[in-house]
C-alpha positions as CSV (number, residue, x, y, z in Angstrom):
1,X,0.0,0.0,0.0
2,X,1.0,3.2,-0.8
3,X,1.8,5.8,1.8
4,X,1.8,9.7,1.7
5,X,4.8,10.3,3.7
6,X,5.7,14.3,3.5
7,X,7.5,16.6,6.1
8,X,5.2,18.9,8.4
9,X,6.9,22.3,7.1
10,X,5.6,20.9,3.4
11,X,1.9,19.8,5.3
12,X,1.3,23.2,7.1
13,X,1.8,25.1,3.4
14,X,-0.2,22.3,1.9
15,X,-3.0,22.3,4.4
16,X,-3.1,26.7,4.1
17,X,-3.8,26.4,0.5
18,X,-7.1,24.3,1.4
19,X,-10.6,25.2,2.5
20,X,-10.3,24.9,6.4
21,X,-13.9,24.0,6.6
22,X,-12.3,20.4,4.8
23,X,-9.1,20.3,7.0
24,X,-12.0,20.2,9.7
25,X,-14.0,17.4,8.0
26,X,-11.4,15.6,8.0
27,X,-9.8,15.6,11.0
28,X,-12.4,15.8,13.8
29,X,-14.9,13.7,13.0
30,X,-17.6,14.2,16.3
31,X,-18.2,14.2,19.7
32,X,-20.3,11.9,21.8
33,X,-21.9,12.9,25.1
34,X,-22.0,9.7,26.3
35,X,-22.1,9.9,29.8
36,X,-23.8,12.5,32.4
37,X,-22.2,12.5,35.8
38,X,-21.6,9.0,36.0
39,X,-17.8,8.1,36.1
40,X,-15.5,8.4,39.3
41,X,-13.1,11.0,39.0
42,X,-10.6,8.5,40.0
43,X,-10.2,7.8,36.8
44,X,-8.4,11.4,36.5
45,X,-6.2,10.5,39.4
46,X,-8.7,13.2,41.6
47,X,-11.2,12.7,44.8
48,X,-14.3,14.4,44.0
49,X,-17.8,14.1,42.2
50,X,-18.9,12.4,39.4
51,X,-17.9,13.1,36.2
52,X,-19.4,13.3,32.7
53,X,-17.6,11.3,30.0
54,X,-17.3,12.7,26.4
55,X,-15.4,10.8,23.4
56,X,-13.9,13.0,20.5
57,X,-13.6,10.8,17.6
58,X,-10.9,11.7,14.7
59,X,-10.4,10.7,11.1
60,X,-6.5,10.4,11.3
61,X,-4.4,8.7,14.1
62,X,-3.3,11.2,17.3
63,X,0.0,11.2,18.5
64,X,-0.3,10.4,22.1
65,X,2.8,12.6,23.5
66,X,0.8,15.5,22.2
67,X,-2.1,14.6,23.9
68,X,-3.4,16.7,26.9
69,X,-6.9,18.0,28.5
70,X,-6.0,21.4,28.1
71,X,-6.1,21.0,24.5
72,X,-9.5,20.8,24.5
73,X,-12.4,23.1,25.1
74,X,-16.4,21.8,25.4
75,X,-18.9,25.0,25.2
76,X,-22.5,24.1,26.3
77,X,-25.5,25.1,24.8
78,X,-25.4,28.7,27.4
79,X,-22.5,29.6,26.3
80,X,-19.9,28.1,29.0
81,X,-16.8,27.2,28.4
82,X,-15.2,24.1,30.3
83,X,-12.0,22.2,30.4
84,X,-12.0,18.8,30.5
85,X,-9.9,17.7,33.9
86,X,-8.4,15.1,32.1
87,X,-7.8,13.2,28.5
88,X,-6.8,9.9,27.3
89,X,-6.7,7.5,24.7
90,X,-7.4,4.9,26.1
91,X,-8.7,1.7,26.1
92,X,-9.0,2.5,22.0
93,X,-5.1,2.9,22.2
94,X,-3.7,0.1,20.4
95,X,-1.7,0.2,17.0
96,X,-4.2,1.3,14.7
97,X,-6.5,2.6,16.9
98,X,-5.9,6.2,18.6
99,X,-8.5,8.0,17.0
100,X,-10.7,8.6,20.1
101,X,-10.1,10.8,22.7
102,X,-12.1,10.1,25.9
103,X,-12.5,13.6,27.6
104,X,-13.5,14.1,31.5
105,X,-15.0,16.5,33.5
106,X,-18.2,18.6,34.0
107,X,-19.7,19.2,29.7
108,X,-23.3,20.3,30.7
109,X,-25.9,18.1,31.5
110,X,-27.9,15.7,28.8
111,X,-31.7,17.6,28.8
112,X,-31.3,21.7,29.7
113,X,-27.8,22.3,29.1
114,X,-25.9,20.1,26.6
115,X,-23.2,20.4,25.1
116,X,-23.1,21.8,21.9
117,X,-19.4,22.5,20.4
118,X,-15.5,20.6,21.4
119,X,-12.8,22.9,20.3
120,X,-8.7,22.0,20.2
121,X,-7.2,24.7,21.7
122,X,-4.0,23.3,21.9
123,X,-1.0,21.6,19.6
124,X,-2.3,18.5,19.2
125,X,-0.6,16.2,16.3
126,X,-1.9,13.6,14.3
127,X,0.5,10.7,12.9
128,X,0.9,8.7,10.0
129,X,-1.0,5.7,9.7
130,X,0.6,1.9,10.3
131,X,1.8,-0.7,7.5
132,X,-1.3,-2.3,6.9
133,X,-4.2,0.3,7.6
134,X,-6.0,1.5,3.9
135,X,-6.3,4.8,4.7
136,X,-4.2,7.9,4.1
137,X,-2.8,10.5,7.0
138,X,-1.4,13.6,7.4
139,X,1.1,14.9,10.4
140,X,-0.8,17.8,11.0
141,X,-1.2,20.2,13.8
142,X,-5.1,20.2,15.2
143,X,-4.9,23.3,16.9
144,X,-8.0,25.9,15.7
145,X,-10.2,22.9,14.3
146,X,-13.8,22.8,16.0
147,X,-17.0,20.3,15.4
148,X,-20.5,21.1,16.7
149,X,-21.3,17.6,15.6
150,X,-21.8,16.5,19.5
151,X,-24.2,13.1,18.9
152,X,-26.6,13.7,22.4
153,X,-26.6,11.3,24.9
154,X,-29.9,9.5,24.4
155,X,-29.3,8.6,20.7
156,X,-27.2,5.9,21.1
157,X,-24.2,4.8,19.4
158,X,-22.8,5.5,15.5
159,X,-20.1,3.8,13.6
160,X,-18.3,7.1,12.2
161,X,-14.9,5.1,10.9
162,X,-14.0,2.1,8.7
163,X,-10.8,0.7,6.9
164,X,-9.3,-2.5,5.6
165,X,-6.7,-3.4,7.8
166,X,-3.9,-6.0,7.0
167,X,-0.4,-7.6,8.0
168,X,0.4,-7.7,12.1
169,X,-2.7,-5.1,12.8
170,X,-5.2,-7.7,11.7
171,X,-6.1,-10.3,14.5
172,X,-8.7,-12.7,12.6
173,X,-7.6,-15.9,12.3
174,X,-9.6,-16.8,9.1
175,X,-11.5,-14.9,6.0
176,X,-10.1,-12.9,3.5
177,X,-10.3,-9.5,4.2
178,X,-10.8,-7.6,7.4
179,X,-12.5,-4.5,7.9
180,X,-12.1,-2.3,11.0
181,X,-15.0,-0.5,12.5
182,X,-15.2,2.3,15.2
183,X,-18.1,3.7,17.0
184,X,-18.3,7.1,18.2
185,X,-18.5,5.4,21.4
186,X,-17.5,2.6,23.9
187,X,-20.6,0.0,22.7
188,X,-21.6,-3.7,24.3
189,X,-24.5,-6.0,23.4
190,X,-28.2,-4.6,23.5
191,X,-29.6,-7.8,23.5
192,X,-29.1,-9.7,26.8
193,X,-28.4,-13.2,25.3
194,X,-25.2,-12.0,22.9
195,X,-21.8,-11.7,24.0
196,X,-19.4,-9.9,22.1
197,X,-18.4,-12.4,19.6
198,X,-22.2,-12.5,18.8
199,X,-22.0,-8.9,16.9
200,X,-20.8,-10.3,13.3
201,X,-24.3,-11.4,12.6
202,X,-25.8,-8.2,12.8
203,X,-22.8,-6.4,10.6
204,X,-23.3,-6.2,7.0
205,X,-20.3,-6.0,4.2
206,X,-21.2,-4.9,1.0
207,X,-19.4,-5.2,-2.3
208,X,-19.8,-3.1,-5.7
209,X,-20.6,-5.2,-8.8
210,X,-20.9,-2.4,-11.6
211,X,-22.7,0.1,-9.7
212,X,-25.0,-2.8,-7.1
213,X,-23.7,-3.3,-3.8
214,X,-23.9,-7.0,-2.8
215,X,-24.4,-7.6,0.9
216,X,-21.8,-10.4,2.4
217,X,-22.4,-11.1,6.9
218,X,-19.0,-11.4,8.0
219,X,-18.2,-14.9,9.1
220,X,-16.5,-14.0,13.0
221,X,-15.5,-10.7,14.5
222,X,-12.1,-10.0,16.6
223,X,-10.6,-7.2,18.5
224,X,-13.4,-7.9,21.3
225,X,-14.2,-8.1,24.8
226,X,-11.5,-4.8,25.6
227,X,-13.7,-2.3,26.1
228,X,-13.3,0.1,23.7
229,X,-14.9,1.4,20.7
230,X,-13.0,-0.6,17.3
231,X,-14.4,-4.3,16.0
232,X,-12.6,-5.6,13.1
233,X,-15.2,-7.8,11.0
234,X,-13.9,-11.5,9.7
235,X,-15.1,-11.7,5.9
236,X,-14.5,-14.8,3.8
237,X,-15.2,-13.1,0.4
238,X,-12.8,-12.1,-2.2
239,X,-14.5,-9.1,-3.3
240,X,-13.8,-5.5,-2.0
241,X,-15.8,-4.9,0.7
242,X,-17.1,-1.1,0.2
243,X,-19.3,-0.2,2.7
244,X,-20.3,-1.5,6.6
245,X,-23.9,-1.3,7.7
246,X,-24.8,-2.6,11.3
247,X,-28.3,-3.2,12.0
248,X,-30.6,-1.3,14.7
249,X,-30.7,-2.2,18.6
250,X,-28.0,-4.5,18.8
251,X,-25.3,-2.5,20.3
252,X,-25.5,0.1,23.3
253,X,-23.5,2.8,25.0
254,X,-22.6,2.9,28.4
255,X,-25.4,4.7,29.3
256,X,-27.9,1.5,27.8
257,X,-29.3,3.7,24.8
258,X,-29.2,0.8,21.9
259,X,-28.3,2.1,18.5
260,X,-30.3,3.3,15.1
261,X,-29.7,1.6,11.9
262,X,-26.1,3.0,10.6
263,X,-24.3,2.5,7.5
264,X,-20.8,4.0,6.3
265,X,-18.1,3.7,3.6
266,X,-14.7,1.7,3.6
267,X,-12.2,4.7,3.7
268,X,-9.1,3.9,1.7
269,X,-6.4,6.3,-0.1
270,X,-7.3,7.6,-3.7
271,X,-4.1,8.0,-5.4
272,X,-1.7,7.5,-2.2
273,X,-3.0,11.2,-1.5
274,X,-6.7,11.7,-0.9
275,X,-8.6,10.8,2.0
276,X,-12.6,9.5,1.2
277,X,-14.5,10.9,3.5
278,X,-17.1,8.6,4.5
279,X,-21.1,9.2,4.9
280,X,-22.2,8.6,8.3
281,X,-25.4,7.5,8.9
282,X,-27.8,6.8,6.0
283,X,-31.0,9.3,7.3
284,X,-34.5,7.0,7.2
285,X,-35.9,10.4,8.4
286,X,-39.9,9.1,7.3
287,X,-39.0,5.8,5.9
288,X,-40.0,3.1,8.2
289,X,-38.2,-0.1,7.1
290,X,-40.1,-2.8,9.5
291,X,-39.4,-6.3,10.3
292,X,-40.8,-8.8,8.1
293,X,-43.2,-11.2,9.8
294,X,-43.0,-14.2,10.7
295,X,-39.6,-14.7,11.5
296,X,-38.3,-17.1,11.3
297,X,-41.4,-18.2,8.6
298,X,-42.1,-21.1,6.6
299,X,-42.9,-20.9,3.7
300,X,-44.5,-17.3,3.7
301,X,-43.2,-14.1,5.4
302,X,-44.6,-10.4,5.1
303,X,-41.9,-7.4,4.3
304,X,-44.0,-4.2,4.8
305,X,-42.3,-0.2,5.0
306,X,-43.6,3.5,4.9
307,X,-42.7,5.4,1.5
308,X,-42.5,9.4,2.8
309,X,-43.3,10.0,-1.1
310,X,-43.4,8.6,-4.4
311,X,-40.2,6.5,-5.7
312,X,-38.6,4.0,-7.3
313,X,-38.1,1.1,-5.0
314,X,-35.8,-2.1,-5.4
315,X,-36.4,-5.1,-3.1
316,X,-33.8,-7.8,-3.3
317,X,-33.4,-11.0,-1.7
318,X,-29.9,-12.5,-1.5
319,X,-28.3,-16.0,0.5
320,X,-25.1,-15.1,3.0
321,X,-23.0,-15.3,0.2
322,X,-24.5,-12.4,-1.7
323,X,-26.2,-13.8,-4.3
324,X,-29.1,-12.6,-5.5
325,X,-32.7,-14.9,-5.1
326,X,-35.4,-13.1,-6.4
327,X,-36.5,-9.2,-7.7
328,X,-39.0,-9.0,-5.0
329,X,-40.2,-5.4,-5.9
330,X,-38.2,-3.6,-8.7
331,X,-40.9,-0.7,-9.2
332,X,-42.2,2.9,-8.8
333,X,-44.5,3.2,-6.2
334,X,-46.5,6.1,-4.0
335,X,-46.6,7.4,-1.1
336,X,-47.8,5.3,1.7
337,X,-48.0,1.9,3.7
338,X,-46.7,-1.1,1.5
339,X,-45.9,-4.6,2.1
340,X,-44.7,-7.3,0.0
341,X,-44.9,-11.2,0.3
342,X,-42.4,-13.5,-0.1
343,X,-42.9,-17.2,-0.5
344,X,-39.5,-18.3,-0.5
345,X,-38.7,-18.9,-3.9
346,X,-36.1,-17.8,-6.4
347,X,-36.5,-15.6,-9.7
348,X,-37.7,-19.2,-11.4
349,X,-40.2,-19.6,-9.3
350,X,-38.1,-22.5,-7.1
351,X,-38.5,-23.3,-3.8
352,X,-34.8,-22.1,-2.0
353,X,-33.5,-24.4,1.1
354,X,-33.5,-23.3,4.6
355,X,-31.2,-21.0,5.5
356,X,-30.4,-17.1,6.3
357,X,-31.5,-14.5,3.9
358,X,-31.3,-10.9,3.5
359,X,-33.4,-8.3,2.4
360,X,-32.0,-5.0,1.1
361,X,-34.7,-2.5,0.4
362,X,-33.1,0.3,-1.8
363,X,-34.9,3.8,-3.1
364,X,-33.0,7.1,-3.8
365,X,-32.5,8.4,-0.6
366,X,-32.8,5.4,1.3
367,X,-30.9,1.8,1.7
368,X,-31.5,-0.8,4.5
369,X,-30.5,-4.5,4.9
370,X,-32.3,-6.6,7.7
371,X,-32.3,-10.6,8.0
372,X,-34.3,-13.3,7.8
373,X,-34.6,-16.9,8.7
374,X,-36.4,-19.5,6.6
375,X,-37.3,-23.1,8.0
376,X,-38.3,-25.9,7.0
């Protein structure tokens, strides 16, 4: 893999040239108030009250000698200004990792004073990224960059960061390809029966075949059970995996809120140089994608969704190895309640075998994969 490996002097008159709103995009990523008054402040070597928890999340690596709580600055939603009493990187510290600050101290509180802004007020450096990690960096000073993108405590945690990841950084033991995920977020199971290891089932890979994205379920998940925000995500196909979506209420934060439907692109380097900014979050603002029912169904099972207005939808099913099984819906439609059947056949008309399935409903400002289990 190529690397983009340039001196800071040549960065800083690089990086002047450029819009600073972009420098900003790319660097600091968001801010999650994910705890109110609810960690010891032992954890900042102090006796005292509670303290809130907030992690920063950045595109490129930090360097951790840089790294203090007076480079920071949270402004609430009156207008204060507080300093966190302390910052660290970890647990999410290992090689690889270090793109999440976890900040300390007293931020606001969640309902009648939030949060609203995290500033770097100090000279904070990013590093270059490791053999082995598919996206670019930059060695550049944070100091001036700002994000009001501060996620509120009640809704739950977001993946805002994915790469392919290879060589001594990737700790699966089988597949072909690995793709490392970050939350904004420490996260653990939302439903009581899973353990960690349980999470692969509810990721989703997806590969581009001219233009269609073809779903593949990662076959085991490592980099668990540490307590920090990064999963890398076991797959055993040999196409490019594009784009990670992780289905709704299966992870939580520390405060228990379980997480919305989210979905975000594979960063990688374009030309050794450029950075892809992934999208975070695909909005469903309207579009109601619900679970089809029965499930697990035999042979008949009930897919049904609210269209906010009139569009062209695409319902595909595919088998765990991204094939496609039948055209359910390929169609414009209006506004409204709709519902489709599916009877468990193929495009022929055959009867499939028992087994997983996915169902990716697609229009043109909405995408969502769920599963589904067929007996027999």
């Amino acid at each position: 893999m190529k690397k983009y490996i340039i001196c800071f002097l040549l960065l800083q008159i690089s990086y002047s040239q450029t819009n600073p709103e972009q420098v900003e995009q790319d660097t600091l990523v968001s801010a999650f108030f994910g705890l109110d008054n609810a960690l010891p402040s032992i954890l900042c070597n102090q006796l005292g009250s509670l303290l809130d928890g907030m992690p920063v999340n950045f595109r490129f690596p930090l360097d951790s000698s840089s790294l203090s709580e007076t480079d920071f600055e949270v402004v609430d939603s009156l207008g204060n200004i507080h300093i966190p009493m302390c910052a660290v990187l970890a647990p999410a510290n290992e090689n690889g990792e270090n793109r999440t600050v976890l900040l300390l101290g007293e931020f606001g509180t969640a309902i009648t004073n939030p949060p609203v802004e995290v500033r770097v007020v100090g000279d904070l450096f990013t590093i270059d990224t490791l053999f082995g990690e598919s996206v670019c960096s930059a060695i550049i000073n944070l100091n001036g960059i700002t994000t009001t993108n501060i996620i509120p405590l009640a809704n739950g945690p977001s993946l805002f960061f994915a790469q392919r990841i290879d060589g001594n950084l990737n700790e699966c033991n089988s597949g072909t390809q690995t793709i490392q995920v970050a939350w904004d977020g420490g996260i653990t199971p939302y439903i009581s029966s899973d353990t960690e290891s349980d999470l692969f089932q509810y990721y989703i890979g997806y590969s581009d075949s001219s233009g269609v994205l073809i779903p593949h379920i990662p076959i085991s998940i490592a980099d668990i059970d540490d307590n920090d925000n990064f999963h890398q995500l076991c797959f055993s196909t040999s196409d490019e995996i594009v784009k990670i979506s992780m289905m709704a209420n299966t992870v939580e934060d520390p405060n228990h809120d379980p997480n919305l439907y989210s979905e975000i692109d594979v960063s990688s380097c374009d030309g050794g140089e450029i950075l892809k900014v992934p999208n975070i979050n695909v909005s469903a603002i309207n579009f109601t994608l619900k679970d089809n029912y029965p499930n697990p169904f035999n042979p008949l099972t009930t897919i049904s969704y609210d269209l906010p207005k009139d569009s062209f939808v695409s319902i595909t099913i595919y088998d765990m190895l991204g094939n496609v099984v039948n055209n359910l819906v390929n169609t414009k439609q209006s506004s409204g309640y709709k519902s489709v059947q599916w009877n468990a056949t193929d495009n022929l008309g055959q009867p499939v075998s028992a087994g997983v399935y996915l169902y990716c409903v697609e229009t043109k400002d909405f995408r969502q994969t769920k599963k589904m289990i067929l007996l027999k």
